[in-house]
N, C-alpha and C positions, 0 to 999 in steps of 0.2 A: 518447437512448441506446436501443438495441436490445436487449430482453429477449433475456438469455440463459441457456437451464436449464441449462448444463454449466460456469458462470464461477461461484464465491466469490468476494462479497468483503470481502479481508480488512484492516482498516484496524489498523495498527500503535501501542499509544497506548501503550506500558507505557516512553518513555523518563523519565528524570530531568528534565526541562524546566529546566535548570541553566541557560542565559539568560531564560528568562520570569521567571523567581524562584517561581514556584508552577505548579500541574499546569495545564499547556497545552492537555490536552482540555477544562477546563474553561471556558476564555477564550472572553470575550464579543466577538466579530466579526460585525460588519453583524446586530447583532440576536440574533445566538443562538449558544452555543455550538459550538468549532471541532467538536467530537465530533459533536455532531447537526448541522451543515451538510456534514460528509464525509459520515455513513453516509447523512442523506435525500439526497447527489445520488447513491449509487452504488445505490441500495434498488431503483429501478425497470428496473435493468438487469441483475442477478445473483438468482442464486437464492437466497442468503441473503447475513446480512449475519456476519461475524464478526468480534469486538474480541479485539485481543489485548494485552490489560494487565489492570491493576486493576479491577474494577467499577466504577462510576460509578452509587450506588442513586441521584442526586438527578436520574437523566436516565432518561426513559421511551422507549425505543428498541428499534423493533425491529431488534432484533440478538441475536446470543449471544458474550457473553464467554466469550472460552478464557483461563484459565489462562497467563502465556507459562513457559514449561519451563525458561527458562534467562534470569530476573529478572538485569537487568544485566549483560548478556554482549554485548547490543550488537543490530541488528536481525537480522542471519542467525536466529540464534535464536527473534526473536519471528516470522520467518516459517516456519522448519519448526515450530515450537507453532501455527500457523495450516495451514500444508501437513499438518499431521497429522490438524488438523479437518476438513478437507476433505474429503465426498464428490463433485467432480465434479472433472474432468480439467483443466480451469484454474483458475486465482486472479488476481483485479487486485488488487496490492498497493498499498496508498496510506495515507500519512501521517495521522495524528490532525490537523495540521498546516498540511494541504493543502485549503483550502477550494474550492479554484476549482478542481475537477474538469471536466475537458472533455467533454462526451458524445462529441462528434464523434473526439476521441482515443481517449476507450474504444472505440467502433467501428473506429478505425481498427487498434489493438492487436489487436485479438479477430479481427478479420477476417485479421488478417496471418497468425496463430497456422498450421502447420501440423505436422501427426504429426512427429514425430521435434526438433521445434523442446524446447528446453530453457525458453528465455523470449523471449516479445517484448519491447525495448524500447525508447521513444524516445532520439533521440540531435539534441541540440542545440548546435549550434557545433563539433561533435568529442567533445562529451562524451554521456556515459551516464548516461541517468535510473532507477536502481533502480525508484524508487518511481514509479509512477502505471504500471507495466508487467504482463504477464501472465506468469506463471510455469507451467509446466505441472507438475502434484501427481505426475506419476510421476518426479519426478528430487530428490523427498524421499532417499531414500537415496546420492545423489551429494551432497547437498548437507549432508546432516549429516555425510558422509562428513569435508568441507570445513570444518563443524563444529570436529568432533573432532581436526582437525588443526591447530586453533589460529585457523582463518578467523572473521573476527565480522564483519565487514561484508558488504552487498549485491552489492557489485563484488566480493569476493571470493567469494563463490557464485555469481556471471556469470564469472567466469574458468572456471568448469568446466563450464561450457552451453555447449551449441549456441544459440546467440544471435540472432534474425532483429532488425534494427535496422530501424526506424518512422525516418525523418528529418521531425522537424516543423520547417518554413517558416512556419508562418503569428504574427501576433503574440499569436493569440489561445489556442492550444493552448499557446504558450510559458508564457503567464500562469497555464495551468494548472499548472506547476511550483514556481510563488513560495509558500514554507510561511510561517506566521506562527510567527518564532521568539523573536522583542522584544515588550515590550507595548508600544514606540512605534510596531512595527508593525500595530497592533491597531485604528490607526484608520486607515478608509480616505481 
């Protein structure tokens, strides 16, 4: 990944983990848990790291836990509670969840980004990947906007963006999308 001082990032942990049956940030995958295998692969690419759920005191991370503003409302929420902590002009939003972060994808997101773009993000098969995409912090107020009018999901705060779509081909950037949502997915 290619250091960049104007990307947050912000990894989204504050869901219910209602298939794992207990808190999903804390699941042991290939060795260490899913929390600290997201934030250290995004740590050396972004200027900070930010969580947006619950604290987690049994995990030494550097990151900063935000608060998310609207606990059980669903992810649009835990991302403007993250869009809000943000000082720099993008965010790579990625799952508590998502352990196999692709470098070469965050490069290729971050790269695509251009002024007036709302979010980049990958699109595999015809579909739309919320999460592992870069959202730009100044369309906080279009997207709470979306909020407030009853929107909770990430595709519904991408219906109101200007949207530049990443098309990943390859099988290995794909793999960066597989979340751990079972604990029988929890072995490799």
């Amino acid at each position: 990944m290619v250091k960049s001082r104007e990307v947050t990032g912000i990894i989204l942990a504050g869901g219910d983990s209602r298939r794992m049956g207990d808190d999903k940030a804390l699941a042991i995958y290939r060795g260490e848990r899913l929390l600290e295998a997201v934030s250290r692969a995004i740590a050396p690419a972004v200027s900070e790291v930010l969580i947006v759920g619950p604290e987690r005191p049994t995990l030494t991370l550097q990151a900063r836990y935000i608060v998310d503003a609207f606990p059980g409302e669903g992810p649009l929420g835990g991302l403007i509670s993250g869009l809000r902590s943000s000082a720099d002009t993008l965010a790579f939003v990625v799952g508590c969840d998502m352990p196999n972060v692709s470098p070469a994808l965050f490069d290729r997101l971050v790269t695509a980004w251009n002024p007036g773009d709302g979010a980049v993000v990958a699109e595999i098969g015809g579909r739309l990947q919320p999460l592992q995409a870069v959202y730009a912090t100044g369309e906080l107020p279009l997207l709470e906007s979306v909020f407030a009018s009853g929107g909770r999901s990430l595709l519904d705060g991408l219906s109101t963006l200007r949207v530049r779509l990443v098309h990943v081909t390859t099988e290995s950037e794909a793999a960066s999308f597989s979340s751990i949502d079972t604990p029988d997915q929890l072995i490799p």
